[in-house]
PyMOL CGO cylinders between C-alpha atoms (Angstrom):
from pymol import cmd
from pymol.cgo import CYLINDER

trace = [
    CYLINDER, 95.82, 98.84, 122.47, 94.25, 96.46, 119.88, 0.3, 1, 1, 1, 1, 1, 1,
    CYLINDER, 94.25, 96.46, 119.88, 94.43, 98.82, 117.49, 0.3, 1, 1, 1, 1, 1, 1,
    CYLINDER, 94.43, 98.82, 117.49, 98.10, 99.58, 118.02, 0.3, 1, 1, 1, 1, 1, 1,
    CYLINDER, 98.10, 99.58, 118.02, 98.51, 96.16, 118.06, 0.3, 1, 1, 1, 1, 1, 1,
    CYLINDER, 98.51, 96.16, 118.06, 96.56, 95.57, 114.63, 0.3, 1, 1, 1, 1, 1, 1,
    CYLINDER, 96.56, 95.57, 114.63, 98.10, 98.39, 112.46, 0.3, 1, 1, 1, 1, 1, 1,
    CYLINDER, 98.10, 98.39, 112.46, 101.64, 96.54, 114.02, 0.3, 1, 1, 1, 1, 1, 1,
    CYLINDER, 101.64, 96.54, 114.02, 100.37, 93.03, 112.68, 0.3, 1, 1, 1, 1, 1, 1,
    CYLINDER, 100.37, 93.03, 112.68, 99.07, 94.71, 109.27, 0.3, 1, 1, 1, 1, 1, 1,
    CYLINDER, 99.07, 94.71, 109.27, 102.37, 96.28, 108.27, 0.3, 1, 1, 1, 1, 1, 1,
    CYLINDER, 102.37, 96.28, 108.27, 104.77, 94.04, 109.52, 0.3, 1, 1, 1, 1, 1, 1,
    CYLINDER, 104.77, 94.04, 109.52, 102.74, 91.58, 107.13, 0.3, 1, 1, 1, 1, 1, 1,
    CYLINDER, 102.74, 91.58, 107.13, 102.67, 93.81, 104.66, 0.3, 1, 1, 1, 1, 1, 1,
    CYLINDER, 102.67, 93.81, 104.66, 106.55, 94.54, 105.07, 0.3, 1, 1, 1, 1, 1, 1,
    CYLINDER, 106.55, 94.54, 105.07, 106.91, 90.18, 104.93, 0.3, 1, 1, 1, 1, 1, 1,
    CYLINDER, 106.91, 90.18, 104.93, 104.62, 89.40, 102.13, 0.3, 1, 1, 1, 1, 1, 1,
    CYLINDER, 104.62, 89.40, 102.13, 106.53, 92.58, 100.21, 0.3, 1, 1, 1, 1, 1, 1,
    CYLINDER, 106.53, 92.58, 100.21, 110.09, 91.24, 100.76, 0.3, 1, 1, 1, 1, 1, 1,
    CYLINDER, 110.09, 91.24, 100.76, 108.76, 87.35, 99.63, 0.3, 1, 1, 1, 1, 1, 1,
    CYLINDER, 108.76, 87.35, 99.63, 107.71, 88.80, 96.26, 0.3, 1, 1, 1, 1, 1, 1,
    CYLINDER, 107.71, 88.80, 96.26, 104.23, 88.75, 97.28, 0.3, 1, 1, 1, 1, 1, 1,
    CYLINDER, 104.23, 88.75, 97.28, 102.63, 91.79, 98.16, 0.3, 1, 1, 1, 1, 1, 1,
    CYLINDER, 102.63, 91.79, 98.16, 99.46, 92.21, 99.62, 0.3, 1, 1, 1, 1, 1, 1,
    CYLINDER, 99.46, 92.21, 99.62, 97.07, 94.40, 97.51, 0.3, 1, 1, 1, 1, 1, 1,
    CYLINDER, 97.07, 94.40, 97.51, 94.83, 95.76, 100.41, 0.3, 1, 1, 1, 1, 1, 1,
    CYLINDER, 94.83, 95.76, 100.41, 97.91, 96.28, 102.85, 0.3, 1, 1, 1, 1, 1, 1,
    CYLINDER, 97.91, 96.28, 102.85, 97.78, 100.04, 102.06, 0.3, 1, 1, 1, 1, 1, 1,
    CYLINDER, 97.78, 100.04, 102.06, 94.55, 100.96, 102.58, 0.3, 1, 1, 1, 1, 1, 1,
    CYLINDER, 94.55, 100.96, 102.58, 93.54, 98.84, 105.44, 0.3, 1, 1, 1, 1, 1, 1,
    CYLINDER, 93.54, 98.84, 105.44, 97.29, 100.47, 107.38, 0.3, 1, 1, 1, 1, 1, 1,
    CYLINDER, 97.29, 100.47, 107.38, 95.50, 103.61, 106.51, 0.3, 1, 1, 1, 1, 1, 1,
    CYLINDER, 95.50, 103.61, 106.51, 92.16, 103.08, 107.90, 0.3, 1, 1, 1, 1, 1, 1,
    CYLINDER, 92.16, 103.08, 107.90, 93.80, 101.32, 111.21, 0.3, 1, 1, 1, 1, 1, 1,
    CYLINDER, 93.80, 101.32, 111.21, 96.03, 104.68, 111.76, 0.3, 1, 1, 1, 1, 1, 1,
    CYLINDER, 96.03, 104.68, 111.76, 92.97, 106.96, 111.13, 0.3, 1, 1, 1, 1, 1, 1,
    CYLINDER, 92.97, 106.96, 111.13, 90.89, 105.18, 113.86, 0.3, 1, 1, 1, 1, 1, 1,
    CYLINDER, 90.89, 105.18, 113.86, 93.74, 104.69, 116.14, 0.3, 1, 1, 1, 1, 1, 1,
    CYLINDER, 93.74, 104.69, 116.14, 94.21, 108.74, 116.03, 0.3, 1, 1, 1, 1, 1, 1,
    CYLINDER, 94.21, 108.74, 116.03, 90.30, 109.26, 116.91, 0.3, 1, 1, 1, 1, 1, 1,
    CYLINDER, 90.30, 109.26, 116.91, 90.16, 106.98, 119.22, 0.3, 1, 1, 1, 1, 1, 1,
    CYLINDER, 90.16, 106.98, 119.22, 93.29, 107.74, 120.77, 0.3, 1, 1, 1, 1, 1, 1,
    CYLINDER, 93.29, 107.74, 120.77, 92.22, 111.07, 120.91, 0.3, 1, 1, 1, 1, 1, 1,
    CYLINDER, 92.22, 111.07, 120.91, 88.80, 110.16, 122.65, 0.3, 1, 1, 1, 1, 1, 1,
    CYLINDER, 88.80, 110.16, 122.65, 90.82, 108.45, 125.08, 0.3, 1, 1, 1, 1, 1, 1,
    CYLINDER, 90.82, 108.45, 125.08, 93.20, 111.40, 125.51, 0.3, 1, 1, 1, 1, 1, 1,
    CYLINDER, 93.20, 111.40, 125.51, 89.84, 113.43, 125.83, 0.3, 1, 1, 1, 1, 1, 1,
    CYLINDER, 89.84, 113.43, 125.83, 88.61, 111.69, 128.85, 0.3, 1, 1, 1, 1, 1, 1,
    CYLINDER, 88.61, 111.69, 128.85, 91.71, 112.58, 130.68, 0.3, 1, 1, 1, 1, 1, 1,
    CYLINDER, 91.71, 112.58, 130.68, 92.05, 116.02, 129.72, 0.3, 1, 1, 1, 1, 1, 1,
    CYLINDER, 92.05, 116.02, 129.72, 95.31, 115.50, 128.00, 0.3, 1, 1, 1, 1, 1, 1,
    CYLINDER, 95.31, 115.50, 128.00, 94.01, 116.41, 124.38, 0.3, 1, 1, 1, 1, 1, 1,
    CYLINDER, 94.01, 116.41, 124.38, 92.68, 119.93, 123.71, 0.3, 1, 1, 1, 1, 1, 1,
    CYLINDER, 92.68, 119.93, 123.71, 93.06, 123.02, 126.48, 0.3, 1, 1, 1, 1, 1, 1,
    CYLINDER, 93.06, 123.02, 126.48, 94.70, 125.68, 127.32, 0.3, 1, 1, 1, 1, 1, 1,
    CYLINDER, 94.70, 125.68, 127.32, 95.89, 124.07, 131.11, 0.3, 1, 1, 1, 1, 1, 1,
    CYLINDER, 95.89, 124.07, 131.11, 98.51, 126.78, 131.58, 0.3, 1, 1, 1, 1, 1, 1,
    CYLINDER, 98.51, 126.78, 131.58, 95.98, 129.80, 130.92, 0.3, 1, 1, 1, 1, 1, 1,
    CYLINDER, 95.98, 129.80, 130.92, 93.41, 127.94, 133.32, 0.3, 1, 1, 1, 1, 1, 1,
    CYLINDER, 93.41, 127.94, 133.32, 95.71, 127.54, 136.10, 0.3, 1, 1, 1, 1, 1, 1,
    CYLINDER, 95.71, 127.54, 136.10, 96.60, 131.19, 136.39, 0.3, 1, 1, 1, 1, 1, 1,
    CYLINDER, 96.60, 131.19, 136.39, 93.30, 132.43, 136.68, 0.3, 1, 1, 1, 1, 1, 1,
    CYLINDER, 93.30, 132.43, 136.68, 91.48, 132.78, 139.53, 0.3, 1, 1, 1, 1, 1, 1,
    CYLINDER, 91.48, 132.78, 139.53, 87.71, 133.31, 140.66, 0.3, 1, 1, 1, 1, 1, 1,
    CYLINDER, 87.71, 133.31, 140.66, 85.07, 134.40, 137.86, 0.3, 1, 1, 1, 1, 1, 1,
    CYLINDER, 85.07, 134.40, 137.86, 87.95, 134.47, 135.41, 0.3, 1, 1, 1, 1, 1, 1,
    CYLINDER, 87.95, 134.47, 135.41, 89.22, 130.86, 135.83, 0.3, 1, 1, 1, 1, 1, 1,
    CYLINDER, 89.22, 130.86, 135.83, 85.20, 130.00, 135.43, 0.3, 1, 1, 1, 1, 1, 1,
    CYLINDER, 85.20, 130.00, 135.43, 84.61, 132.24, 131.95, 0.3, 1, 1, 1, 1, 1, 1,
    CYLINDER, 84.61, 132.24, 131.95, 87.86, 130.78, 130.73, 0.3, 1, 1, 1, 1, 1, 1,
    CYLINDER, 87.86, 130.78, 130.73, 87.12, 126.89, 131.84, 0.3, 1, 1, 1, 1, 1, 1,
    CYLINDER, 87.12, 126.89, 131.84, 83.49, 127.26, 129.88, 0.3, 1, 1, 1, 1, 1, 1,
    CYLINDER, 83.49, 127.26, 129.88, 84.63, 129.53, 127.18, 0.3, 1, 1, 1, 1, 1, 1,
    CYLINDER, 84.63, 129.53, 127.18, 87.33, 126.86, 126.13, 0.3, 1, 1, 1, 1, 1, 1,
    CYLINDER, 87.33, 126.86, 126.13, 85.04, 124.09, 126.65, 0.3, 1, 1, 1, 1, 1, 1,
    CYLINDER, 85.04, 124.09, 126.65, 82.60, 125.40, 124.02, 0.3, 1, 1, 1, 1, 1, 1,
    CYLINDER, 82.60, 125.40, 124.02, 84.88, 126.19, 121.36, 0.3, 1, 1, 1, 1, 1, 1,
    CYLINDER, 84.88, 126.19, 121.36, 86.01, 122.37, 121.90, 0.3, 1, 1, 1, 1, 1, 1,
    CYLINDER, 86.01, 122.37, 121.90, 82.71, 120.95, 122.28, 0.3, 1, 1, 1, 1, 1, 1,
    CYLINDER, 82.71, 120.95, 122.28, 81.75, 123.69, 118.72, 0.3, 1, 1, 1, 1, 1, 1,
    CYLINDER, 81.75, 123.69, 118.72, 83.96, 121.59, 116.83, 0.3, 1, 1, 1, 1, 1, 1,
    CYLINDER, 83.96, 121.59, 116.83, 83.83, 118.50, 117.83, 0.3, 1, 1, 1, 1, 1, 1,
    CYLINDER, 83.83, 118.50, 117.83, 79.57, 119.13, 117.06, 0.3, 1, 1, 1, 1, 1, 1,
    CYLINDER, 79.57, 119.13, 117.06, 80.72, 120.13, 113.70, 0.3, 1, 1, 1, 1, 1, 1,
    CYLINDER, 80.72, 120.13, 113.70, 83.02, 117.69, 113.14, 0.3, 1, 1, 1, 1, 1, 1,
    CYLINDER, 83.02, 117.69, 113.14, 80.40, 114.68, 114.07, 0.3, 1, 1, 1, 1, 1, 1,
    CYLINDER, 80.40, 114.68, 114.07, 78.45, 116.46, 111.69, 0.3, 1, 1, 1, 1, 1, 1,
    CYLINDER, 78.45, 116.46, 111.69, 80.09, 116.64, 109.05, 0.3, 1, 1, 1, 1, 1, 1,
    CYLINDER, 80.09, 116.64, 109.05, 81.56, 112.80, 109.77, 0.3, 1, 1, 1, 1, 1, 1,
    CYLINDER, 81.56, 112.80, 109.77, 77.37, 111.89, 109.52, 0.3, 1, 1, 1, 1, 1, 1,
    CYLINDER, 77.37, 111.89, 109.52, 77.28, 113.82, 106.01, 0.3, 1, 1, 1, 1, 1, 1,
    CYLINDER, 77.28, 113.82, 106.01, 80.11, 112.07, 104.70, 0.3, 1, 1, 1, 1, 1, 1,
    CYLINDER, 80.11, 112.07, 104.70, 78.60, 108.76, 105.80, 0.3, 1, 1, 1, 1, 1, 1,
    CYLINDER, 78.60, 108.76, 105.80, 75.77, 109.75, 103.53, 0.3, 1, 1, 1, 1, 1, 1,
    CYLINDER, 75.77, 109.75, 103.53, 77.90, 110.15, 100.30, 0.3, 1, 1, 1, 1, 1, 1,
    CYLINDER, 77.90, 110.15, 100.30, 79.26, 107.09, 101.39, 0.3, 1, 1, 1, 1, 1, 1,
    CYLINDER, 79.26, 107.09, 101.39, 76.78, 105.27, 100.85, 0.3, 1, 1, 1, 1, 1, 1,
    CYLINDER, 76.78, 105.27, 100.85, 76.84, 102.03, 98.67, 0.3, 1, 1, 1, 1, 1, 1,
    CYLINDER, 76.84, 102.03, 98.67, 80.63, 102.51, 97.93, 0.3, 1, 1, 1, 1, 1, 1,
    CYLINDER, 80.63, 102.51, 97.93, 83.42, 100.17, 98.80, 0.3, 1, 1, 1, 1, 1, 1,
    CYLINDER, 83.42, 100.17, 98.80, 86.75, 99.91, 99.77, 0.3, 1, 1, 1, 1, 1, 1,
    CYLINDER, 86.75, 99.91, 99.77, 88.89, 99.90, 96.43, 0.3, 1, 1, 1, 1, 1, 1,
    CYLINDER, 88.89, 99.90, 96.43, 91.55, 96.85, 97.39, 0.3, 1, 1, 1, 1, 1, 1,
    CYLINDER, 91.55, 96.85, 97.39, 88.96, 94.86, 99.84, 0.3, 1, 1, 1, 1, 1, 1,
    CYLINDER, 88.96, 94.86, 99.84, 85.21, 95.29, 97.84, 0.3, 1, 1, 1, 1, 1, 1,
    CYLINDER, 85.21, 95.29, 97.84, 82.91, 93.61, 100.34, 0.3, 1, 1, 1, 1, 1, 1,
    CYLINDER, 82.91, 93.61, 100.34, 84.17, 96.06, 103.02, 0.3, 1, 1, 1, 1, 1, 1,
    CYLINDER, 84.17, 96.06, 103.02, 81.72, 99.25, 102.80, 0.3, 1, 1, 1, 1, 1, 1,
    CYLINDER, 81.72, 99.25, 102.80, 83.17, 102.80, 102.77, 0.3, 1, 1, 1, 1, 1, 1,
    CYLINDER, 83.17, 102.80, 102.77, 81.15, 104.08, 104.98, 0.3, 1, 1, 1, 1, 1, 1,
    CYLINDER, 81.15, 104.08, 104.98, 82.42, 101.38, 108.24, 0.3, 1, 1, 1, 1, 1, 1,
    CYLINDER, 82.42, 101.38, 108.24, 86.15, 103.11, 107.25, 0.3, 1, 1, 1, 1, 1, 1,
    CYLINDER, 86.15, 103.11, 107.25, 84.99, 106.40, 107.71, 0.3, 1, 1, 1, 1, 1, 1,
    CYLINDER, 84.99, 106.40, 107.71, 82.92, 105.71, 110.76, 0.3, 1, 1, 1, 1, 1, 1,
    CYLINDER, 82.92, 105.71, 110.76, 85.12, 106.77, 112.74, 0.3, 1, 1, 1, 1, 1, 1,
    CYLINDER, 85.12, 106.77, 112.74, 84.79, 110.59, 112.24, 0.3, 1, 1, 1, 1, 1, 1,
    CYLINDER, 84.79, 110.59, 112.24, 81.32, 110.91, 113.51, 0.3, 1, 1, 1, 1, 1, 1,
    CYLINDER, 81.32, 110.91, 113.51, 82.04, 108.31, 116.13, 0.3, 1, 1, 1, 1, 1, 1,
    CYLINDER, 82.04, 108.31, 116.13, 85.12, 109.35, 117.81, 0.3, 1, 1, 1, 1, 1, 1,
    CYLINDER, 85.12, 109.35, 117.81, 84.06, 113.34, 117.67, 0.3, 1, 1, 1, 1, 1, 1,
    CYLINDER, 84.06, 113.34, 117.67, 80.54, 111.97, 119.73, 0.3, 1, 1, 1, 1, 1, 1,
    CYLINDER, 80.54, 111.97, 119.73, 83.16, 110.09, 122.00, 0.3, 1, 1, 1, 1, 1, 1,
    CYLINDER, 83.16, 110.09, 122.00, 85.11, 113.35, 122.84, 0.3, 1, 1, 1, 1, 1, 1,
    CYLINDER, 85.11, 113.35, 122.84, 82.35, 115.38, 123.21, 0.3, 1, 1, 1, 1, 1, 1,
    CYLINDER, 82.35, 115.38, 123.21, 80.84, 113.02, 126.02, 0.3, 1, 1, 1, 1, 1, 1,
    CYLINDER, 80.84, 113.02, 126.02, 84.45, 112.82, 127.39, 0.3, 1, 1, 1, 1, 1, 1,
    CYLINDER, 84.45, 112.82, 127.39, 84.41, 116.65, 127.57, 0.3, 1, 1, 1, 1, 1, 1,
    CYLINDER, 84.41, 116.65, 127.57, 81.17, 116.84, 129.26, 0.3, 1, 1, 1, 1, 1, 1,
    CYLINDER, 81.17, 116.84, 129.26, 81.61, 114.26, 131.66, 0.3, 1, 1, 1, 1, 1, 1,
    CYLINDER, 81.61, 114.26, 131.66, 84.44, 115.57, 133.14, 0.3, 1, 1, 1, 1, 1, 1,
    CYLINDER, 84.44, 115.57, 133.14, 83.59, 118.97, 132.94, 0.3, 1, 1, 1, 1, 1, 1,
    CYLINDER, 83.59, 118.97, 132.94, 82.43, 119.31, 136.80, 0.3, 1, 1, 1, 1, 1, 1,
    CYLINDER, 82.43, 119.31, 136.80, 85.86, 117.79, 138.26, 0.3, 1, 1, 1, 1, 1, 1,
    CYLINDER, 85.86, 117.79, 138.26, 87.66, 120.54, 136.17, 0.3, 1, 1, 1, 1, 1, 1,
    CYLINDER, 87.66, 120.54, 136.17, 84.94, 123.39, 137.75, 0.3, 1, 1, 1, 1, 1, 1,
    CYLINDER, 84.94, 123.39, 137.75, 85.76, 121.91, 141.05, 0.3, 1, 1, 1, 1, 1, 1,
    CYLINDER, 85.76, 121.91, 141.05, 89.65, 121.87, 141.50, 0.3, 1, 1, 1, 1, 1, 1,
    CYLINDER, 89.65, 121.87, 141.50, 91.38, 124.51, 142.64, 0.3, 1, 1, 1, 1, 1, 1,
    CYLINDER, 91.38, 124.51, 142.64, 93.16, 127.02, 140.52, 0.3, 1, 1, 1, 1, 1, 1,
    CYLINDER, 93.16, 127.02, 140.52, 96.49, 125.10, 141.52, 0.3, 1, 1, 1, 1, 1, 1,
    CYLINDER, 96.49, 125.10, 141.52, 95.48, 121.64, 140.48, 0.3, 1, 1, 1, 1, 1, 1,
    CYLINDER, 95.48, 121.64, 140.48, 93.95, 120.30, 143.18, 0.3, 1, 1, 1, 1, 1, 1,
    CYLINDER, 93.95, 120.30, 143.18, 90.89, 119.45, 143.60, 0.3, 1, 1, 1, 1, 1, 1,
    CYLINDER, 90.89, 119.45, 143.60, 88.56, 121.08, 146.10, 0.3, 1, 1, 1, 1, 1, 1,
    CYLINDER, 88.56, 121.08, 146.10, 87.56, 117.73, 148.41, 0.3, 1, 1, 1, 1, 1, 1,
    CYLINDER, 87.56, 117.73, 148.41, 91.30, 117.83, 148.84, 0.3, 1, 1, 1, 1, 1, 1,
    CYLINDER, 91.30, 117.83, 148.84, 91.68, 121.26, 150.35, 0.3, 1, 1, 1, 1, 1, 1,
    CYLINDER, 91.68, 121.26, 150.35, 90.35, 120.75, 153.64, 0.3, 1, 1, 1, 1, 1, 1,
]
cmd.load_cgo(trace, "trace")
């Protein structure tokens, strides 16, 4: 929410300072950088509810062994990438190193582009974490404590 809120602020001032004649020289990039971290960490949030990456509908037709292979098959493909992609976020810190952001100078690169690593760490715990409720409930949605 406060980044919603923040990338709102940011470009309606950017919109106000343009139509006054005055236009902010770091309103670009820093609307940029708010939308890139709202997405990962909108995405780790999504993640922790199971509303991001899946394949739900497959999932919930299978039944037994099958629903089991397909539940841990899927999340290791997810988890895969989101390892690489943390990975590769950590690497690109490294380059990052020492440089700046072009319109706002005493803002290091690399706290922009934090985000990559960060968020991908954030979804994988989000994946693991609520990995056992998904092994538990029942191949029609509900979970199994509920059955009886």
């Amino acid at each position: 929410m406060v980044l919603m809120v923040a990338l709102a602020v940011v470009v309606l001032m950017g919109i106000g300072f343009r139509k006054a004649g005055a236009a902010l020289v770091w309103y670009d990039e820093v609307a940029s950088i708010l939308l890139a971290w709202l997405t990962y960490y909108g995405a780790a949030l999504a993640t922790v509810h199971r509303a991001h990456i899946g394949v739900p509908t497959l999932v919930e037709r299978l039944e037994g062994i099958w629903r089991t292979v397909s539940i841990l098959a899927a999340e290791a493909v997810v988890i895969g990438f989101f390892v690489v992609l943390a990975w590769t976020g950590w690497q690109v810190q490294a380059v990052l190193a020492g440089t700046s952001l072009v319109s706002l100078p005493s803002v290091p690169a690399a706290l922009a582009q934090s985000v990559i690593p960060i968020g991908a760490v954030l979804c994988i715990l989000a994946q693991v974490l609520s990995l056992p409720r998904v092994l538990r409930a029942h191949p029609g949605g509900v979970p199994a404590e509920e059955e009886a």
